[in-house]
C-alpha positions in Angstrom: 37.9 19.6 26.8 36.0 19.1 23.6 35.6 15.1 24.5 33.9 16.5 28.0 31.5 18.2 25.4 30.9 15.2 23.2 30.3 13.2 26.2 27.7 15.3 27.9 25.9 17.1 25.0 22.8 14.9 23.3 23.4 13.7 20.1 21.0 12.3 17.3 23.2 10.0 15.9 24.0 5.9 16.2 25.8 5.2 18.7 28.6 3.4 16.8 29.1 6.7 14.5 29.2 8.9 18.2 32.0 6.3 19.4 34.0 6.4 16.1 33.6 10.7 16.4 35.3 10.6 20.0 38.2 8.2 19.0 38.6 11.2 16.2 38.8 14.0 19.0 40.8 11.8 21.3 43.5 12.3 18.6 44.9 15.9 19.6 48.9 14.6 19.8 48.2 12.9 16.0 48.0 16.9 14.9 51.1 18.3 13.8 52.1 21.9 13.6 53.2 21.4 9.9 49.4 19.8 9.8 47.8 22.6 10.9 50.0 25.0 8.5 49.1 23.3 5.9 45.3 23.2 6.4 45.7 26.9 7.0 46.7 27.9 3.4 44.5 25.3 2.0 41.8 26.8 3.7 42.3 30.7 2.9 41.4 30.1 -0.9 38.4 27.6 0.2 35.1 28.9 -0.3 31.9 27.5 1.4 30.9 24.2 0.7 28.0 25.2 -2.0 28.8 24.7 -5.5 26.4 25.9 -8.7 25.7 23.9 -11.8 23.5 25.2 -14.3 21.3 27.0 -12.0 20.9 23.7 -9.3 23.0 24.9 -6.3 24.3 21.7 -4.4 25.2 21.8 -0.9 26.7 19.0 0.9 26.4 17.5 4.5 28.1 15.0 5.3 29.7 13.6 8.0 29.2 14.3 11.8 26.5 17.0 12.4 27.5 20.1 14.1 26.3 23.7 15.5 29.2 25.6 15.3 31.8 25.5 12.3 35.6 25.1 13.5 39.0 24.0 12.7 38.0 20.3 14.4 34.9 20.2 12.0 36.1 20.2 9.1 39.2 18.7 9.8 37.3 15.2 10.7 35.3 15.5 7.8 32.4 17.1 9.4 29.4 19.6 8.9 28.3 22.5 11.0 24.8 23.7 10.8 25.7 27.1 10.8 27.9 26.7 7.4 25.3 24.6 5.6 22.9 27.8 6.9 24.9 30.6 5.2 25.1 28.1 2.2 21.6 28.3 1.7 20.9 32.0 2.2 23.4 32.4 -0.6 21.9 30.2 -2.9 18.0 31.9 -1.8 19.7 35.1 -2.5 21.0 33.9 -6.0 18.9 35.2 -8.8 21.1 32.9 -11.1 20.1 29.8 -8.8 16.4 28.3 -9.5 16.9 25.3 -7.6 19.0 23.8 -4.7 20.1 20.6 -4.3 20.7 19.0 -0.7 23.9 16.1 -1.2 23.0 14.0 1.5 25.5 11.7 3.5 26.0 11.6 7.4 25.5 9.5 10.5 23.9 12.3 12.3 25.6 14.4 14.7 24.4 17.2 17.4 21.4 17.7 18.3 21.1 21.1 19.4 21.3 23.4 16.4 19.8 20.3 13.6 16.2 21.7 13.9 17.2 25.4 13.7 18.7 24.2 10.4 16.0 21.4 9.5 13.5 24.6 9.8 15.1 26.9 7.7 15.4 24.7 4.9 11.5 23.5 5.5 11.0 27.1 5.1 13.0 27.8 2.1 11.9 25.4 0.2 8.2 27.6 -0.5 10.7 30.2 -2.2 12.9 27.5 -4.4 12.3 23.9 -5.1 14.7 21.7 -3.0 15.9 18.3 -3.6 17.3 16.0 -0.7 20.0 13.6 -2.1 21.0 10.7 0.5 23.8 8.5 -0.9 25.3 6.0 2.4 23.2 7.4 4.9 21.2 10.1 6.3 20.8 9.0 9.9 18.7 10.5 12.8 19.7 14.0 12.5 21.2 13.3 8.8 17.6 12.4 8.2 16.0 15.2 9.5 17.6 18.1 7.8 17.1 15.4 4.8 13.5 15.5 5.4 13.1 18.9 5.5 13.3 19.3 1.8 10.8 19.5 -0.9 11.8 16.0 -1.9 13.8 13.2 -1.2 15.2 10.7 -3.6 17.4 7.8 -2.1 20.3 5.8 -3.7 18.9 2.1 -3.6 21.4 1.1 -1.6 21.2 3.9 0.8 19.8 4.2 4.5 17.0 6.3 6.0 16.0 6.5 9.6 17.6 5.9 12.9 14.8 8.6 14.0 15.2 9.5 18.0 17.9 10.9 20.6 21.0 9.8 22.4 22.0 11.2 25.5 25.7 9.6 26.8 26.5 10.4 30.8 30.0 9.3 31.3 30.6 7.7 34.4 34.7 8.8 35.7 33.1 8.3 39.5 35.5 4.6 39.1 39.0 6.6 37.4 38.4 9.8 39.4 38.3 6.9 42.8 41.6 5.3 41.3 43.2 8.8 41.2 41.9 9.8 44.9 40.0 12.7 43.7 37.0 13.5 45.1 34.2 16.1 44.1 31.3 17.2 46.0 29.0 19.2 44.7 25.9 21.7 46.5 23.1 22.1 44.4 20.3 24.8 45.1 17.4 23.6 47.4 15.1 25.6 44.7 16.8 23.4 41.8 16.5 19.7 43.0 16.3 18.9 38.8 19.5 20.6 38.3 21.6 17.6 38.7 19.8 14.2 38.2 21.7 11.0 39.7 21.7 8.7 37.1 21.9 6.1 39.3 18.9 6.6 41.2 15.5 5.6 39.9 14.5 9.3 39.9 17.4 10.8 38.2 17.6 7.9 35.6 13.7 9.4 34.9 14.1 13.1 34.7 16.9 12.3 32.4 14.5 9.9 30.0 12.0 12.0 30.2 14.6 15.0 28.4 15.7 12.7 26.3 12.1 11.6 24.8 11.0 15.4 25.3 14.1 16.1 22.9 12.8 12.9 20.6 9.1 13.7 20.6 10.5 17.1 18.9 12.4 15.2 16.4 9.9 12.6 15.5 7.1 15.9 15.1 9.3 17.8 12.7 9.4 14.9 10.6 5.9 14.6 10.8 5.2 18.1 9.4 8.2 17.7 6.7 7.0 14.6 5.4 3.1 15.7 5.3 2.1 12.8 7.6 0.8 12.6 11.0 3.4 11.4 14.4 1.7 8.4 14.6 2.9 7.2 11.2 6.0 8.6 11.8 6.6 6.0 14.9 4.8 3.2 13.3 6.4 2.8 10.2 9.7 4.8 10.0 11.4 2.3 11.3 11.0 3.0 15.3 14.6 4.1 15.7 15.8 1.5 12.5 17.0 2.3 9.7 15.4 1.7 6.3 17.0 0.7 2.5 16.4 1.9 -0.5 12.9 1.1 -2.1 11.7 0.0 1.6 12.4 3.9 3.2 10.3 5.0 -0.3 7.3 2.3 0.6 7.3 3.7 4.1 6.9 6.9 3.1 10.3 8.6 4.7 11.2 9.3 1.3 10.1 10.0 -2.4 12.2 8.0 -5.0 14.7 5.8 -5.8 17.6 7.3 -8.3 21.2 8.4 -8.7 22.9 11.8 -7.8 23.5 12.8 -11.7 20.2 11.9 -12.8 18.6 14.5 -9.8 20.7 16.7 -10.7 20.3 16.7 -14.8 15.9 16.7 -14.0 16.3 19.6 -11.9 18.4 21.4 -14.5 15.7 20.3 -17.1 13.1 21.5 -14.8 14.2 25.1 -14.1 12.7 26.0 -10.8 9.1 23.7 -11.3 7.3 22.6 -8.3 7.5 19.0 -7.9 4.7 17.4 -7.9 2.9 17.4 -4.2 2.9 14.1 -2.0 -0.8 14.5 -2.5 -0.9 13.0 -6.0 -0.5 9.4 -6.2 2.5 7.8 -6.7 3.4 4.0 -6.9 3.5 4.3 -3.3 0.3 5.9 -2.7 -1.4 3.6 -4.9 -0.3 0.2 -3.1 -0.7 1.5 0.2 -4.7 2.5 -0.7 -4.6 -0.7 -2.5 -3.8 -2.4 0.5 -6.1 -0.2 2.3 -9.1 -1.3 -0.1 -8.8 -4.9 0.1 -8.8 -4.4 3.9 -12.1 -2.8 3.7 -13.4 -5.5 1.7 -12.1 -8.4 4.0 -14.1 -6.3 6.6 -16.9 -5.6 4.8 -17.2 -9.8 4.1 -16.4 -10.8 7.3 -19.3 -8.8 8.7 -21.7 -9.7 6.0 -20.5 -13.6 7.0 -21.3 -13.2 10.4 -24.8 -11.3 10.0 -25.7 -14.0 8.3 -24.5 -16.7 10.9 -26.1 -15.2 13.3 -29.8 -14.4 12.2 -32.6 -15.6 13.6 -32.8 -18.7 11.5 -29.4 -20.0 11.9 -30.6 -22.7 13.8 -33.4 -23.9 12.2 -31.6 -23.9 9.0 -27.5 -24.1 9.3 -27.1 -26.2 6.0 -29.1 -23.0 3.8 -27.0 -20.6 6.3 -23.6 -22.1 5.9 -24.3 -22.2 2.2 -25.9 -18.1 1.9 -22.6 -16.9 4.3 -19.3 -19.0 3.0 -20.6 -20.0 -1.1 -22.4 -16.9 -2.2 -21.9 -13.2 -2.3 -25.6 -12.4 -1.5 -26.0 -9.3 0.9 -27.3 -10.1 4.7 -30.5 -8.5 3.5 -30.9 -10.7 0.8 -30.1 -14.0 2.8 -32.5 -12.6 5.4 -35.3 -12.3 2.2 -34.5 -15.7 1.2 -34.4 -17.9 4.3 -37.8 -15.8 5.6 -39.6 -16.8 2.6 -38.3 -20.5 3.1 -39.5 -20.3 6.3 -42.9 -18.8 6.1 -43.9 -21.3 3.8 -43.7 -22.1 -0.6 -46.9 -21.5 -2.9 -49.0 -24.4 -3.3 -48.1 -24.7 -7.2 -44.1 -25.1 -7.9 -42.4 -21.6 -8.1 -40.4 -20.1 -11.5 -36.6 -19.9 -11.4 -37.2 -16.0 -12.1 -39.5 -15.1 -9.4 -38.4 -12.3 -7.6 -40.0 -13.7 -4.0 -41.7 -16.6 -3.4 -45.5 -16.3 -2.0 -46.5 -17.9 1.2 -47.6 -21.1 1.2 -48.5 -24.0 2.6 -45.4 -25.9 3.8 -44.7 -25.2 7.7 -41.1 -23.5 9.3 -40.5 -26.9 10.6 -40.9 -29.0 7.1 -39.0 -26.2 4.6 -35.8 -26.5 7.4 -36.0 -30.1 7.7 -36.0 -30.3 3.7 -33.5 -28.3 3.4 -31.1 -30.1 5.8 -32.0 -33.2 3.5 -31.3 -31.7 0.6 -28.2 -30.9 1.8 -27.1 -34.3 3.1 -27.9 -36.1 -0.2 -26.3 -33.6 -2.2 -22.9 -33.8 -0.2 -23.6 -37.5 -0.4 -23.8 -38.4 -3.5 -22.4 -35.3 -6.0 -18.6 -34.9 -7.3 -16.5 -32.0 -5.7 -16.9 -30.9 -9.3 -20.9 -31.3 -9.2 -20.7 -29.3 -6.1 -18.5 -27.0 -7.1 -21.1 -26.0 -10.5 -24.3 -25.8 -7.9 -22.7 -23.3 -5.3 -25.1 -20.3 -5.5 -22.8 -17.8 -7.5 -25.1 -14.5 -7.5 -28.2 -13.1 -5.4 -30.5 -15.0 -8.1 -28.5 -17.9 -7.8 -29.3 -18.2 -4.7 -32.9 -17.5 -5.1 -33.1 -20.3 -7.7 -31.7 -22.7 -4.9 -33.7 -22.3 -2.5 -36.8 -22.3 -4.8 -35.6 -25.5 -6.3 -35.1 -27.3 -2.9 -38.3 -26.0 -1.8 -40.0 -27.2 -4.4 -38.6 -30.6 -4.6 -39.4 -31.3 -0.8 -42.8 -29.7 -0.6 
């Protein structure tokens, strides 16, 4: 029965959408002779689902995903890889046809079959630009035949992701028990994996272990579509989720936010051009290595804080430290300059507000950190926030002046 096939077959789809497919297939007494009559002469005058305007051929999944095209599929609605297939050979073949336009809606569906399709289209689209549509959803294997293309626009209300497998077992060992019927089954001593028992711990492995074999396929092809690597693919396209609008664009699982009629009319305009690559920066790109920058910066500060913290003369002076790491933007190597000259000593004769390093001198280690830490406690003491606020070292020269100053005053 084909609901013994649904319920034993893997499916890349949510599980809501596969539960909603079987109550369609459970309703074989709803079809009418007269029913099927009438599909019959609808469908001798049908053609395949690909349609051409001005050169953009548009071919539409949507719907349940599946291998094989029959009367079941597109009675419910559905799509079969193998029609969408001989869709797009026609419109590759089609000298009038410059571009091809992929009209995007469906929950997913079978997986065996969605990555023969997913890599012909990956393929095709180095002989004619393609365009992926999604408008509702293109879910887990909706999304990757959608990710195949040469781009990907999104409706902003429209979902992306659900990126993984399914595998159902139904369990009739309860009903078949009700009904007295008993099975027993002898399985080849060379094939102990040929029948797992789900409810041993063993079984329930072998089978996980298919199903993330099966999903580590998935999650890879959408890697190579998209141009990014499988580890960005699991951390930011949405781990099995799904993803809206300008969110799925920022993740990178697709390329823009628009509407089916404006697609269509800029691949019309365009006539065959190349899209730009994924490459070239888009607003995407750009916040991303925005983000990416500031990130290097908060590192690059934090570890010029901590040099600083942790020289040699943090503890003989943590006032002049505290005040070189946290109020300036002087580099570790030009704390390090500063606090060695305060420590080795100031010139005899006070020192200009210019000088690029102060000489040695004559006042001691000992007496330039204890001045400093004075300085410090009667500035805090007796200054405004605003007062304070003006004498924070800005600059590297700032900073020189400082500690020249404070030197000089408590020599």
């Amino acid at each position: 029965m084909f609901t013994d096939y649904i319920g034993s077959s893997g499916w890349a789809m949510p599980p809501e959408k596969a539960r909603e497919l079987l109550s369609i297939a459970e309703r074989s007494n709803e079809v009418s002779p007269q029913a099927l009559e009438a599909y019959r002469s609808a469908s001798l005058s049908r053609a395949e689902r690909a349609t051409e305007r001005d050169g953009v051929a548009i071919i539409r999944i949507e719907g349940p995903l599946f291998k094989k095209a029959n009367l079941f599929v597109s009675m419910s609605g559905a799509t079969s890889y193998e029609m969408v297939r001989r869709d797009l050979q026609v419109a590759l073949d089609d000298k009038g046809i410059h571009s091809i336009a992929l009209y995007v809606d469906s929950p997913g569906g079978e997986a065996n079959g969605c990555d023969e399709l997913a890599s012909a289209i990956y393929a095709a689209r180095s002989k004619k630009p393609i365009t992926a549509f999604v408008s509702g959803m293109a879910a887990s294997g909706g999304y990757w035949i959608a990710s195949a293309a040469s781009r990907v626009v999104i409706s902003d209300a429209a979902m992306l992701g659900s990126i993984g497998v399914v595998l159902g077992l139904p369990d009739r060992s309860e009903a078949d028990r009700r009904r007295g019927v008993r099975t027993m089954e002898f399985v080849s001593s060379q094939s102990p994996g040929k029948r797992p028992d789900p409810s041993s711990d063993r079984g329930r492995a072998q089978i996980q272990t298919l199903v993330d074999d099966l999903a580590g396929v998935f999650v890879a092809a959408v890697a190579k579509h998209r141009g990014v690597s499988v580890d960005t693919v699991t951390r930011n396209f949405g781990g099995g989720g799904m993803k809206v609008g300008a969110k799925a664009v920022a993740a990178g699982m697709a390329d823009d936010v628009g509407q089916f009629e404006a697609v269509i009319a800029g691949m019309i305009r365009n006539k065959g051009a190349a899209w730009p690559s994924r490459k070239e920066p888009t607003m995407s790109i750009q916040a991303a290595s925005h983000a990416g920058i500031v990130a290097a910066a908060a590192a690059q500060e934090t570890e010029r804080c901590q040099s600083i913290l942790t020289c040699q003369y943090a503890k003989s002076m943590p006032g002049l430290i505290h005040i070189l790491a946290f109020e300036t933007t002087v580099s570790h190597r030009d704390a390090l300059t500063i606090l060695a000259a305060i420590a080795g000593g100031m010139a005899t004769a006070p020192i200009s507000g210019t000088a690029s390093r102060p000489e040695p001198g004559r006042i001691s280690a000992e007496a330039a950190a204890a001045g400093w830490q004075k300085a410090v406690a009667t500035t805090n003491g007796g200054a405004s926030a605003e007062d304070l606020e003006q004498r924070k070292p800005k600059t590297t020269s700032d900073a020189w002046a400082a500690a020249i100053a404070q030197a000089n005053r408590f020599a």
